[in-house]
Every structure is written in C-alpha cells, then in structure tokens.
C-alpha positions as a LaTeX table, in Angstrom:
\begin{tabular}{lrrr}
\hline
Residue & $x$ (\AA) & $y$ (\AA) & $z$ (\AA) \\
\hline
Unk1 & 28.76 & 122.32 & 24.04 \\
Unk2 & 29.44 & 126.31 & 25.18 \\
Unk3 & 28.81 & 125.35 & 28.78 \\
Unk4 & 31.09 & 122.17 & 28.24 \\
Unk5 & 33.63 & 124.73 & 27.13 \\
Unk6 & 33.16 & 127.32 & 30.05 \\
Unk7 & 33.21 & 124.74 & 32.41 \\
Unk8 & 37.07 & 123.62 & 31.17 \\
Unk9 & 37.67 & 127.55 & 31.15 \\
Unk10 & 36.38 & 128.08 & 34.77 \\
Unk11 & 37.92 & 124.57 & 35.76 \\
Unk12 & 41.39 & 125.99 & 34.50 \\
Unk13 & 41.17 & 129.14 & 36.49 \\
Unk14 & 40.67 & 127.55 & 39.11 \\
Unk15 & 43.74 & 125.09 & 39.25 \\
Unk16 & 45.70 & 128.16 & 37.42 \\
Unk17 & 44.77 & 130.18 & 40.94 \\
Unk18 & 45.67 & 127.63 & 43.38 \\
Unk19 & 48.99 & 127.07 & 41.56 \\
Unk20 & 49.59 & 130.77 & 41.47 \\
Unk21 & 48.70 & 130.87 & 45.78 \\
Unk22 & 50.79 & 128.32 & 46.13 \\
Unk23 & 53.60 & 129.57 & 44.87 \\
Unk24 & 52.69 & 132.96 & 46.60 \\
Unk25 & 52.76 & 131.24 & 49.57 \\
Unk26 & 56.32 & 129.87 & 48.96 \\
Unk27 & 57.93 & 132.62 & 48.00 \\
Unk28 & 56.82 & 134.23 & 51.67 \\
Unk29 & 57.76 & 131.55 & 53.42 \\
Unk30 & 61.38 & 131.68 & 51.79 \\
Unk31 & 61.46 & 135.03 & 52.38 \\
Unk32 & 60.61 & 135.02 & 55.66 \\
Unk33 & 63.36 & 132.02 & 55.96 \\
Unk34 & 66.22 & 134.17 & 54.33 \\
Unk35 & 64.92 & 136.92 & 56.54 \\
Unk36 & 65.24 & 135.15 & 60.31 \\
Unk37 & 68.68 & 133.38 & 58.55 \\
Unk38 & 69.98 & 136.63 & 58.84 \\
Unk39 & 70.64 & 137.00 & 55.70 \\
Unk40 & 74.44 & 137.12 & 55.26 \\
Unk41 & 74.34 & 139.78 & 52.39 \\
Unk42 & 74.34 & 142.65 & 54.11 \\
Unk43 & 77.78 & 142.97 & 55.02 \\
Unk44 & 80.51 & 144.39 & 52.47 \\
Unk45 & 82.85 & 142.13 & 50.85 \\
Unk46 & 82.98 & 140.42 & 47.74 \\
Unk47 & 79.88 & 141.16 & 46.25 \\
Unk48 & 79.50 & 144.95 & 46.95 \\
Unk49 & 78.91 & 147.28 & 49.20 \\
Unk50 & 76.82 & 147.51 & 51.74 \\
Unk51 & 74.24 & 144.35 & 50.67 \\
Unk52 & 73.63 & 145.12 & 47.27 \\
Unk53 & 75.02 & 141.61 & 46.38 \\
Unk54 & 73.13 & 139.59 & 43.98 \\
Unk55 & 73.27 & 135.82 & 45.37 \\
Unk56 & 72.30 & 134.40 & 41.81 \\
Unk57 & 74.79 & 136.27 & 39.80 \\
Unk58 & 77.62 & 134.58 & 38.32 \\
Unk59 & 80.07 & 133.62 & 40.01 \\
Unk60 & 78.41 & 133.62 & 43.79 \\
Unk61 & 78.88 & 130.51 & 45.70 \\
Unk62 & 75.98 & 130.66 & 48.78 \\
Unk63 & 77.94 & 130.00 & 52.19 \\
Unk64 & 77.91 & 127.48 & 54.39 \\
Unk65 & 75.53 & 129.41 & 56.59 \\
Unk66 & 72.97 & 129.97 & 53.46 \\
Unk67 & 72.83 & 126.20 & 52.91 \\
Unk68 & 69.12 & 124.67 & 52.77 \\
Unk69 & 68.68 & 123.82 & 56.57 \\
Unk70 & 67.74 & 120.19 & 57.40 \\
Unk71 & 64.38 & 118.70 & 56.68 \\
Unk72 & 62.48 & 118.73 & 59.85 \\
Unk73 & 60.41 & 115.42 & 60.61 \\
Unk74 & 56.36 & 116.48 & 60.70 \\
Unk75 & 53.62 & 114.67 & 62.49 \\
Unk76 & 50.17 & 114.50 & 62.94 \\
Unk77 & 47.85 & 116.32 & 65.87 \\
Unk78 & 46.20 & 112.97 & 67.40 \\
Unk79 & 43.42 & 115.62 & 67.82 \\
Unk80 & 42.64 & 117.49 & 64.73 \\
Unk81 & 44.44 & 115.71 & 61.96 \\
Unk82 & 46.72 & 118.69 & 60.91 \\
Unk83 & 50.33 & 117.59 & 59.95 \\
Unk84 & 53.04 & 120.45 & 61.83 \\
Unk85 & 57.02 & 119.78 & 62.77 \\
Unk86 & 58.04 & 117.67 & 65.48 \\
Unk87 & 59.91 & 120.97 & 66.87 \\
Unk88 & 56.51 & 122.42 & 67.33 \\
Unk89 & 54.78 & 119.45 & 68.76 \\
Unk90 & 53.45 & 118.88 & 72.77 \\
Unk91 & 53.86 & 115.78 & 74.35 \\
Unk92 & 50.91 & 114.17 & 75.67 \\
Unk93 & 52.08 & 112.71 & 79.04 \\
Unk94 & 51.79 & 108.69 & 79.42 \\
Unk95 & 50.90 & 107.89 & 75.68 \\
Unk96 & 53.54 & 109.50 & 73.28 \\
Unk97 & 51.02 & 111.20 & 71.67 \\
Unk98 & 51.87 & 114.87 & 69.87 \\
Unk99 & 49.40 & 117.76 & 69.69 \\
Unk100 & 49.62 & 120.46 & 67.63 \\
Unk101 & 48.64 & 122.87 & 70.87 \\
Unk102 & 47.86 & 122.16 & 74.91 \\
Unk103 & 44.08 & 122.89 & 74.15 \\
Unk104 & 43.92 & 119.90 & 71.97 \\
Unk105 & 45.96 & 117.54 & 74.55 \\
Unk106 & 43.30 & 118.91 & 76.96 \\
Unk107 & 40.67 & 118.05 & 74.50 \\
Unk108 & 41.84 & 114.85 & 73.88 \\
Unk109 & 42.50 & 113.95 & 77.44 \\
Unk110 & 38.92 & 115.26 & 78.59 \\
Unk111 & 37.64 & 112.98 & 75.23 \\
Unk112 & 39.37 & 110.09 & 76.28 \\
Unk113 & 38.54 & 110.23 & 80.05 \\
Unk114 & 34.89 & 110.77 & 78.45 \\
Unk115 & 35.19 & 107.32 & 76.74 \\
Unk116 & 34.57 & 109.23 & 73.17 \\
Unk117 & 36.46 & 109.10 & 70.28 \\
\hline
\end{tabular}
C-alpha cells in the first residue's frame, strides 16, 4: 500500500513537471514573439513614459500591430516525422514533398534512389 502511494506521489511530480516546462517553454516563446514584434511599448504616449506601460492595465486596448499574428499551417518532415511550419519547410524537387532541412531531402533522395524506405 506505501509503495502504491509513492508511486501516485512520484507519478504526480512527474505530470506536475512537464506541465510546469511546458508552460516555461511558452512563456519564452511569447517572449521572444513580443520581443522580434518590436514591441510597440517603448515609445511615450498614452501609457507613460518612456515604455513603462503596462499592456494589461485597465483601460489598454493592444494595437493593431500587437494583434495575435495568423496561425501558420505546419507539416510533417517526410524524413524524420517532426511536425515544423510550412514557412520553414524545403521543397523536395519532383514529388511535393517538405523536409524539415536539405540534409534530410538528401537523405531521403539517396534512400529512395537506394530502393529503402
């Protein structure tokens, strides 16, 4: 019964981490995102001075320029499985495959010419 116990404990730990990296992980990647966006709060004007704006405080209405930017299409790397955006993708010539870099279309092309799959 203890190690039935411990084992829920360790169990719920372990989700409660990858939750908590997860979210780590989305807060950078937002962050980053606000940061290449520019960021619009740096200049003076009806916030403050000098970027010391709080966009969540009442009142503040985000721009037109701080709107959430379009959902970008992903697909799948015909070689290696992993899903990326279509921006990002290379074209394999012929077959309208995508790869997720030119060593995999290589890889692929060699694999195919090889008559493995």
């Amino acid at each position: 019964m203890k190690l039935l116990i411990w084992l829920v404990v360790a169990w719920a730990v372990v989700v409660w981490m990858q939750r908590a990296k997860k979210n780590m992980a989305r807060r950078a990647r937002d962050a980053a995102a606000q940061a290449a966006a520019g960021a619009d709060f740096g200049a003076a004007g009806a916030g403050g001075v000098g970027g010391n704006r709080n966009p969540f405080s009442a009142g503040a209405q985000p721009s037109p320029s701080q709107a959430s930017p379009a959902i970008e299409q992903m697909v799948q790397c015909a070689q290696c499985g992993i899903h990326f955006p279509k921006s990002e993708a290379i074209q394999a010539r012929g077959t309208g495959r995508v790869f997720c870099c030119t060593e995999h279309r290589e890889l692929h092309a060699l694999d195919a010419g090889a008559g493995v799959h």
